[in-house]
C-alpha positions as CSV (number, residue, x, y, z in Angstrom):
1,X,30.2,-2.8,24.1
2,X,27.8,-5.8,24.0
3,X,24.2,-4.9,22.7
4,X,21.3,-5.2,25.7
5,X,18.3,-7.1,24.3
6,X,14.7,-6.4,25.1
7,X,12.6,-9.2,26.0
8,X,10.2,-8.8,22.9
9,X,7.0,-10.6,21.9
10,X,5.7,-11.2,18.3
11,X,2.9,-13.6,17.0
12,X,2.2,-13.5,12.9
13,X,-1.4,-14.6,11.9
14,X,-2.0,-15.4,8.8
15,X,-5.5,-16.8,8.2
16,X,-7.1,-18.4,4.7
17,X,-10.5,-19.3,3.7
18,X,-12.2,-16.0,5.4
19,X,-15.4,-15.2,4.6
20,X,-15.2,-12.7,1.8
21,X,-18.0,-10.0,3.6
22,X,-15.9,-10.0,6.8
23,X,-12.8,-8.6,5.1
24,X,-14.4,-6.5,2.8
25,X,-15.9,-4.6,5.8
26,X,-14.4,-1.2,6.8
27,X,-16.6,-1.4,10.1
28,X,-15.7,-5.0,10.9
29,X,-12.0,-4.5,10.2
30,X,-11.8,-1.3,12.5
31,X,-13.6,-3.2,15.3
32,X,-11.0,-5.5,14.9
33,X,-8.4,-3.6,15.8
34,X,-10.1,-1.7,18.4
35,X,-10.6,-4.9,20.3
36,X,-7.0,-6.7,19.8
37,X,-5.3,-4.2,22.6
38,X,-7.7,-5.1,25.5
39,X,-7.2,-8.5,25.4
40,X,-3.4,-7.6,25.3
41,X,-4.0,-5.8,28.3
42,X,-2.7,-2.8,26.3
43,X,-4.1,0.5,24.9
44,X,-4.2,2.3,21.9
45,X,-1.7,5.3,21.3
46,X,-2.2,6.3,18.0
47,X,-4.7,5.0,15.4
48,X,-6.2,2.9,14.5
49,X,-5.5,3.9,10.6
50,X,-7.3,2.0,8.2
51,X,-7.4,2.3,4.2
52,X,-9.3,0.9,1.8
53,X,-7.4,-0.8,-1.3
54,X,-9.2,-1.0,-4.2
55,X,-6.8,-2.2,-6.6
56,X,-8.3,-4.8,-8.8
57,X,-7.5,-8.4,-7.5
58,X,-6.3,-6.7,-4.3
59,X,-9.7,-5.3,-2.7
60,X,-9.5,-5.3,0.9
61,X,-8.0,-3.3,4.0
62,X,-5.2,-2.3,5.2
63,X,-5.2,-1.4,9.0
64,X,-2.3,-0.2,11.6
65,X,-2.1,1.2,15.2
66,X,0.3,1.7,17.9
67,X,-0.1,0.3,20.8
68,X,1.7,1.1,24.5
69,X,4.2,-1.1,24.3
70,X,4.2,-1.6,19.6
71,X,2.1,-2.0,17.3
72,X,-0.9,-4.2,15.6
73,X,-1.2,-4.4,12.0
74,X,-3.7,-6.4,9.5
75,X,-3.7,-6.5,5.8
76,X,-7.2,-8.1,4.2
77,X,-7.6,-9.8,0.4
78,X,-11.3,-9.9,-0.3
79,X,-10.7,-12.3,-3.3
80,X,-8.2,-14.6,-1.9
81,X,-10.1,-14.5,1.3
82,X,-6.9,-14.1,3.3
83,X,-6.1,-11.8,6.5
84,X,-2.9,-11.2,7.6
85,X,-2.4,-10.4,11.4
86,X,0.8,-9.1,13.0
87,X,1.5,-8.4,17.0
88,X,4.5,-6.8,18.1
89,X,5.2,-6.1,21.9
90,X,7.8,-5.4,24.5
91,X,5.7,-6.5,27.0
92,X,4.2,-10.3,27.6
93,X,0.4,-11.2,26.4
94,X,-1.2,-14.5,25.9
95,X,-0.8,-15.5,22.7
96,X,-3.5,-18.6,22.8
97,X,-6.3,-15.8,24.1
98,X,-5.4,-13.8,21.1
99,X,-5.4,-16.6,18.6
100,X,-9.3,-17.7,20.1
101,X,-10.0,-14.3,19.5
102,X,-9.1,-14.4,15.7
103,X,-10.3,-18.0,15.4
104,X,-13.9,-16.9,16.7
105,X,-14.3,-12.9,15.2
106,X,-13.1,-14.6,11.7
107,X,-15.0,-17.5,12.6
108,X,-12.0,-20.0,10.8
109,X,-10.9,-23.1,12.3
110,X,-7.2,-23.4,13.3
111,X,-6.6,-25.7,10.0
112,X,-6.8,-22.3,8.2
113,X,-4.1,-20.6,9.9
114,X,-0.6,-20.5,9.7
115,X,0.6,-18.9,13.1
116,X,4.6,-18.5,13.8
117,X,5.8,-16.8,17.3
118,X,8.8,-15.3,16.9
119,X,11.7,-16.0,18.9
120,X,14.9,-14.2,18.5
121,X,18.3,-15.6,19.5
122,X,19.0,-13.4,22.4
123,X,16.0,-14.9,24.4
């Protein structure tokens, strides 16, 4: 029996040079992730969780919800002032109007991102 695929969608953003207040924030970080489902056109089903890593070297957040149709997930390095952003769906959304999101709320300029949307072989 041959597999059926599901249309997915999946956008990785990693992002460098952040200012080191903005990912140290717990509030800022939360906001974050509240706002990332509307502009998907998608709401939140559980979460969002966020936790606090104090590790030496490794200060920062790490934040995860589900969504209706997957999941949004960011990981924060205060020192290395890097944010790591990761949108999973079933169902289309515009990747450019999330990327100007993050570009804008982390006020970085595209030249500090490395972006990759996923395709798979079966689409």
């Amino acid at each position: 029996m041959q597999r059926k695929y599901t249309k997915t969608y999946h956008i990785i953003f990693d992002a460098f040079g952040v200012n080191k207040k903005l990912l140290g924030d717990g509030k800022f970080v939360l906001n974050l992730l509240l706002e990332i489902p509307p502009i998907l056109d998608m709401k939140i089903l559980s979460g969002p969780n966020l936790v606090q890593d104090y590790d030496t070297g490794h200060e920062g957040f790490s934040g995860f919800e589900i969504i209706d149709f997957s999941h949004v997930s960011i990981h924060t390095f205060v020192d290395t002032q890097e944010a790591f952003i990761d949108i999973f769906s079933c169902k289309p959304f515009d990747y450019e109007k999330v990327r100007k999101y993050l570009y804008k709320i982390l006020k970085i300029a595209p030249k500090q991102v490395e972006t990759l949307e996923v395709k798979y072989p079966w689409e």
